[in-house]
MIRO-859817 format. One record per residue (C-alpha): x, y, z. Coordinates in steps of 0.02 Angstrom, whole numbers, padded with zeros to 5 digits, always signed. Example, Ala and Ser with C-alpha at 12.3 -4.5 7.8 and 13.67 -1.06 7.14 Angstrom:
% MIRO-859817
+00615-00225+00390/+00684-00053+00357/
***
This chain:
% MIRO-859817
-00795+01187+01338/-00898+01058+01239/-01024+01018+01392/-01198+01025+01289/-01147+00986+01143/-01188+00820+01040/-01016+00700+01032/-01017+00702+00845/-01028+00911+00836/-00876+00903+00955/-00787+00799+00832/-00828+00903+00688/-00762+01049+00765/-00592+00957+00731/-00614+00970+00570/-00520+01110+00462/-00695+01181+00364/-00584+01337+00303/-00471+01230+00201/-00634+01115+00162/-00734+01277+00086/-00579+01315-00006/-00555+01145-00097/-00732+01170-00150/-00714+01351-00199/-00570+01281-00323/-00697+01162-00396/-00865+01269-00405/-00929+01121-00288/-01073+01222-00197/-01096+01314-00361/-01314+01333-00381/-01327+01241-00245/-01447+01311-00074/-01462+01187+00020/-01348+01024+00068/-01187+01107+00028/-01058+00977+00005/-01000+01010+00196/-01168+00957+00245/-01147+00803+00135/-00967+00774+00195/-01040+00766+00364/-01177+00646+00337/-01037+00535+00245/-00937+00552+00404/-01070+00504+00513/-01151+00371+00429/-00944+00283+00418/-00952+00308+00613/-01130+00238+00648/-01109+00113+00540/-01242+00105+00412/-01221-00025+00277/-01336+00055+00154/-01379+00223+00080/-01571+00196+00138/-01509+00147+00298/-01404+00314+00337/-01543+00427+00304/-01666+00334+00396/-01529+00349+00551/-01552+00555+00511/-01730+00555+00479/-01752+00460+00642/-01657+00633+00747/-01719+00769+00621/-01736+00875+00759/-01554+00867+00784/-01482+00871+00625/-01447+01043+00598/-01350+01059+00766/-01269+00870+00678/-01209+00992+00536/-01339+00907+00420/-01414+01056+00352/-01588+01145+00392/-01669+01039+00250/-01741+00882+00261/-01596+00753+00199/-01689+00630+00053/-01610+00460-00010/-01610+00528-00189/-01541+00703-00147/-01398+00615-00058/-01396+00472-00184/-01379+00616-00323/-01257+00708-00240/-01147+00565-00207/-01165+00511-00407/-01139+00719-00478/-01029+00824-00366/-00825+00811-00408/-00751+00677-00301/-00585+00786-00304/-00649+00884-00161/-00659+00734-00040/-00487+00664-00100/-00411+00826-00095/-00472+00845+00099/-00459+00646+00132/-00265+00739+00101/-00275+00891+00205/-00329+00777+00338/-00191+00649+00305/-00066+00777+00333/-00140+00861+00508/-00163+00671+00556/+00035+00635+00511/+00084+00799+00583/+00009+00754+00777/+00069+00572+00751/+00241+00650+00712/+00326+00612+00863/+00263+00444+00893/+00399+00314+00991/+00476+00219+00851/+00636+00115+00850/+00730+00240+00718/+00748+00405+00667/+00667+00443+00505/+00528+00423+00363/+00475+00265+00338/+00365+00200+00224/+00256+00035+00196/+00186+00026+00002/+00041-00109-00046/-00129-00123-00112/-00290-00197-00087/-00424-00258-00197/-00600-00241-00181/-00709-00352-00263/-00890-00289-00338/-01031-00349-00421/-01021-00340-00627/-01201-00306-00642/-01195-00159-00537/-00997-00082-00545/-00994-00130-00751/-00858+00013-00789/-00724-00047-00662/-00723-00226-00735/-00560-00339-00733/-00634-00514-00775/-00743-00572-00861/-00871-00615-00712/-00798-00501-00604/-00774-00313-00556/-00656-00208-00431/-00550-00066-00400/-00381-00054-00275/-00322+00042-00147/-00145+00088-00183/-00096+00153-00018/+00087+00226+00054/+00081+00190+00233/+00159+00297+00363/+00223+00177+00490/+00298+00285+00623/+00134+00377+00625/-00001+00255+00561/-00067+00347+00440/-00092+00321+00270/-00006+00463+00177/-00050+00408+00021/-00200+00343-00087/-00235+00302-00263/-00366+00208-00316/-00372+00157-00489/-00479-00030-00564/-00396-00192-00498/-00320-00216-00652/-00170-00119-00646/-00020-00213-00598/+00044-00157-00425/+00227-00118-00507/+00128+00031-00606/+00074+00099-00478/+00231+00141-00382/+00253+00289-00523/+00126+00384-00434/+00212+00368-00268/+00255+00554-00212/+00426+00513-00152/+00548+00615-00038/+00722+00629-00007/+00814+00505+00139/+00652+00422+00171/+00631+00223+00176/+00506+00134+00066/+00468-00037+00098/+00367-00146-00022/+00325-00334-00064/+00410-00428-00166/+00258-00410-00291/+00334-00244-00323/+00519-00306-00384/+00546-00199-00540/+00728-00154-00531/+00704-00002-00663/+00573+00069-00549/+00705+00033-00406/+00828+00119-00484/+00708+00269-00499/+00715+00281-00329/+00900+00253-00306/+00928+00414-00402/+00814+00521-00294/+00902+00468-00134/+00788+00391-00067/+00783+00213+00000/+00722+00050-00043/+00677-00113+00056/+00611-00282-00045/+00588-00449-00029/+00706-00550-00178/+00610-00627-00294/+00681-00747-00416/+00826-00790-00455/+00950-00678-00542/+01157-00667-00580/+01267-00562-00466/+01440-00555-00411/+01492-00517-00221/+01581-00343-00210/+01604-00364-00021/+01558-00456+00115/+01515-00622+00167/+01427-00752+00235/+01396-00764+00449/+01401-00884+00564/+01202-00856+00630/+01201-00748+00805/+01060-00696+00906/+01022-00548+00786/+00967-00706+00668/+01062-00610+00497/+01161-00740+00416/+01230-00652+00252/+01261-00453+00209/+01335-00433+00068/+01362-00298-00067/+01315-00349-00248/+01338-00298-00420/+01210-00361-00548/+01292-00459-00694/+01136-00513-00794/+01122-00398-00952/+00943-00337-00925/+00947-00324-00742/+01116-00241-00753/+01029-00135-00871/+00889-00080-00748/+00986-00066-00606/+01180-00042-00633/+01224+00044-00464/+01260-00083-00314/+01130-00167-00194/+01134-00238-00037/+01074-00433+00006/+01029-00472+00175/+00998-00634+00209/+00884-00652+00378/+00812-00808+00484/+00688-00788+00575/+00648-00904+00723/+00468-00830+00766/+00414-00881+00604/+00554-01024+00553/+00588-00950+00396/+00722-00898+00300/+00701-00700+00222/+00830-00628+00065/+00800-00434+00077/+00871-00326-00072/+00905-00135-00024/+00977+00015-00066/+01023+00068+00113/+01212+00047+00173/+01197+00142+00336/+01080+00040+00457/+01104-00127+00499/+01061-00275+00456/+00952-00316+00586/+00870-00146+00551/+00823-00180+00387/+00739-00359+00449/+00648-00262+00587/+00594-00133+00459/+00528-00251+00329/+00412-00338+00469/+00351-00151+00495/+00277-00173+00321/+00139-00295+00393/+00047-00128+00463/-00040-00089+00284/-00104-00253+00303/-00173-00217+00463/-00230-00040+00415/-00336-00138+00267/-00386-00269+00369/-00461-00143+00502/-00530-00003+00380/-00627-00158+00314/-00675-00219+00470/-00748-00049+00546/-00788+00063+00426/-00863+00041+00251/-00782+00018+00093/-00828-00146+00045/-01022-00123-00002/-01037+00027-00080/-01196+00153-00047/-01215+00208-00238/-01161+00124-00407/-01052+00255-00498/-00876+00259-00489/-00880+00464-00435/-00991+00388-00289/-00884+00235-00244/-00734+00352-00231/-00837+00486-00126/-00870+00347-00023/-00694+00278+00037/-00610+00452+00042/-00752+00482+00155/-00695+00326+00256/-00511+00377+00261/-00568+00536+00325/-00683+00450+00464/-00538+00360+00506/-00412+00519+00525/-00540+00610+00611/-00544+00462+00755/-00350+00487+00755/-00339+00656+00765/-00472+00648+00903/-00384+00514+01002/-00225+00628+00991/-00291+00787+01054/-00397+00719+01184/-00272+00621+01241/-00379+00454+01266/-00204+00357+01242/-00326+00226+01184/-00326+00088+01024/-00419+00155+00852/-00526+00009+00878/-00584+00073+01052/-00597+00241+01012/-00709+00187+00877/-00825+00094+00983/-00846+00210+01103/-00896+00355+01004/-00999+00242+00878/-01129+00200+01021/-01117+00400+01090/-01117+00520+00934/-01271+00590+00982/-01248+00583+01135/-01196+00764+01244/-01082+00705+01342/-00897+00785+01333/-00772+00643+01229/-00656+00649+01354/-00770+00583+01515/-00824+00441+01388/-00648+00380+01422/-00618+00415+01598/-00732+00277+01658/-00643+00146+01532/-00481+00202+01562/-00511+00183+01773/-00591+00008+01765/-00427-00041+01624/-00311+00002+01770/-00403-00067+01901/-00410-00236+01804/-00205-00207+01766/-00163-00188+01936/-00297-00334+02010/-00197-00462+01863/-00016-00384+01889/-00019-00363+01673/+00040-00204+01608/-00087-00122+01500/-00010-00045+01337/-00114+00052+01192/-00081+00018+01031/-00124+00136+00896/
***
């Protein structure tokens, strides 16, 4: 089906350019514009997240370098120029790439859907990350007074390890504000830091029916309603109880009932108070839930790692935030690829592979074959059991 054609035109062909030309339709994005539509520049962003360039100059020397494929690439008949790009990146409405980061989000989620996980539901992992930048340079997202940066407010999917939602505002926005912008939904689970204890905001999503899981922080009055406290087991819970807040502000914030859970964990050797919303799983499900919140660390820590959103290939804030919805979307479009090719194969690995081969013609799927023969033959030569990890 694909046999001719370069690795990163098969992966583009994954892409949904209908709903792409209609986002930029709503916001006149190829309006006057002949040549290097903003598909064409979408692409280049895409491709220059999956190579790996570290700079702007760096990117279009990379194109320059295959001219002679760049139109079969997607790149456009025209020659692609650092200021063109750099222009582009700094003028055209950075809605359209958030708005399709989005689109791809969802057909990312929607493949992931049915992913093994130990309960039945929607659960959610909320935290942010803060990228540092240079004053000089990034002077209107300052926070200090020697210092710029911007977060990454991101709602992490952790049945399907995806990140369903991203706001990125300057680093000086407390994390608690930001959880007014989550999109919320009915009978799903959202798990957050104890950074983000704010019972009002809590209660917010108390009254949606929706679910909340959080680290205590502080100290604050209650009075047991029911339960107790438990001799330790194996399950390593030693107190569920049902509260009622007694302080007059917090009562004031939050005057329905809460749950404390009060865990031990013997991995770690540390004792965990959990504060929650959610009567009808256990306590050990809550626990095992709240260490699911660890993946959007490890989504930040590898979306820093392998793609590029920590030096930035233009100055403006339009072109920063081009630039990391352009990452999230590199990073969907590896999912999406590893689901429907059915490489069964870590992000990481999928990564590598196709960074050394996107111009390369050979079909995705017989990159794997090789690497998925000599994994087995290695399993079955150590007695291990090889597992893939999304």
């Amino acid at each position: 089906m694909n046999t001719g054609s370069y690795v990163f035109t098969q992966l583009i062909k994954l892409l949904p350019k209908e709903a792409f030309d209609w986002i930029v339709k709503q916001y006149d994005g190829d309006k006057y514009i002949k040549h290097f539509t903003c598909w064409n520049q979408l692409l280049v962003m895409i491709f220059g997240q999956l190579y790996g360039c570290e700079r702007l100059r760096e990117l279009v020397s990379v194109i320059s370098a295959h001219s002679m494929k760049a139109y079969h690439l997607g790149f456009g008949n025209e020659e692609i120029k650092l200021a063109n790009l750099s222009k582009a990146n700094a003028n055209r409405d950075y809605r359209i790439f958030e708005k399709f980061a989005g689109k791809l989000i969802e057909i990312a989620q929607n493949k992931r859907i049915n992913a093994p996980f130990d309960l039945n539901g929607k659960f959610y992992a909320f935290d942010s990350t803060t990228i540092d930048l240079c004053l000089s340079l990034f002077w209107w997202a300052k926070f200090r007074s020697t210092k710029s940066g911007i977060k990454a407010h991101t709602l992490f999917d952790v049945v399907t390890q995806i990140p369903a939602y991203i706001n990125i505002t300057n680093a000086n926005v407390h994390d608690t504000q930001a959880m007014d912008d989550i999109p919320y939904e009915p009978n799903a689970y959202y798990i957050f830091d104890r950074g983000y204890f704010d019972l009002a905001r809590l209660y917010k999503i108390n009254i949606i029916d929706s679910f909340f899981i959080i680290r205590q922080k502080g100290r604050f009055q209650y009075k047991i309603v029911d339960g107790e406290d438990l001799v330790e087991g194996d399950d390593g819970v030693i107190c569920d109880q049902t509260i009622e807040l007694t302080g007059y502000q917090s009562k004031k914030n939050y005057p329905g009932r809460l749950r404390r859970i009060v865990y031990y964990s013997k991995e770690l050797k540390r004792t965990f108070t959990y504060i929650t919303n959610a009567f009808y799983i256990s306590a050990k499900e809550i626990a095992m839930l709240y260490k699911k919140r660890w993946q959007v660390e490890l989504f930040f820590k590898w979306i820093k790692q392998h793609l590029y959103i920590k030096s930035f290939w233009g100055n403006s804030e339009n072109a920063v935030r081009i630039q990391i919805y352009c990452a999230i979307s590199a990073y969907c479009l590896v999912a999406v690829a590893e689901h429907d090719y059915r490489l069964n194969r870590s992000m990481f690995d999928v990564l590598r592979i196709l960074r050394g081969s996107l111009i390369d013609r050979t079909p995705i799927g017989k990159l794997f074959e090789k690497q998925v023969d000599e994994g087995a033959e290695i399993c079955e030569e150590s007695g291990f059991q090889l597992s893939f990890n999304f």
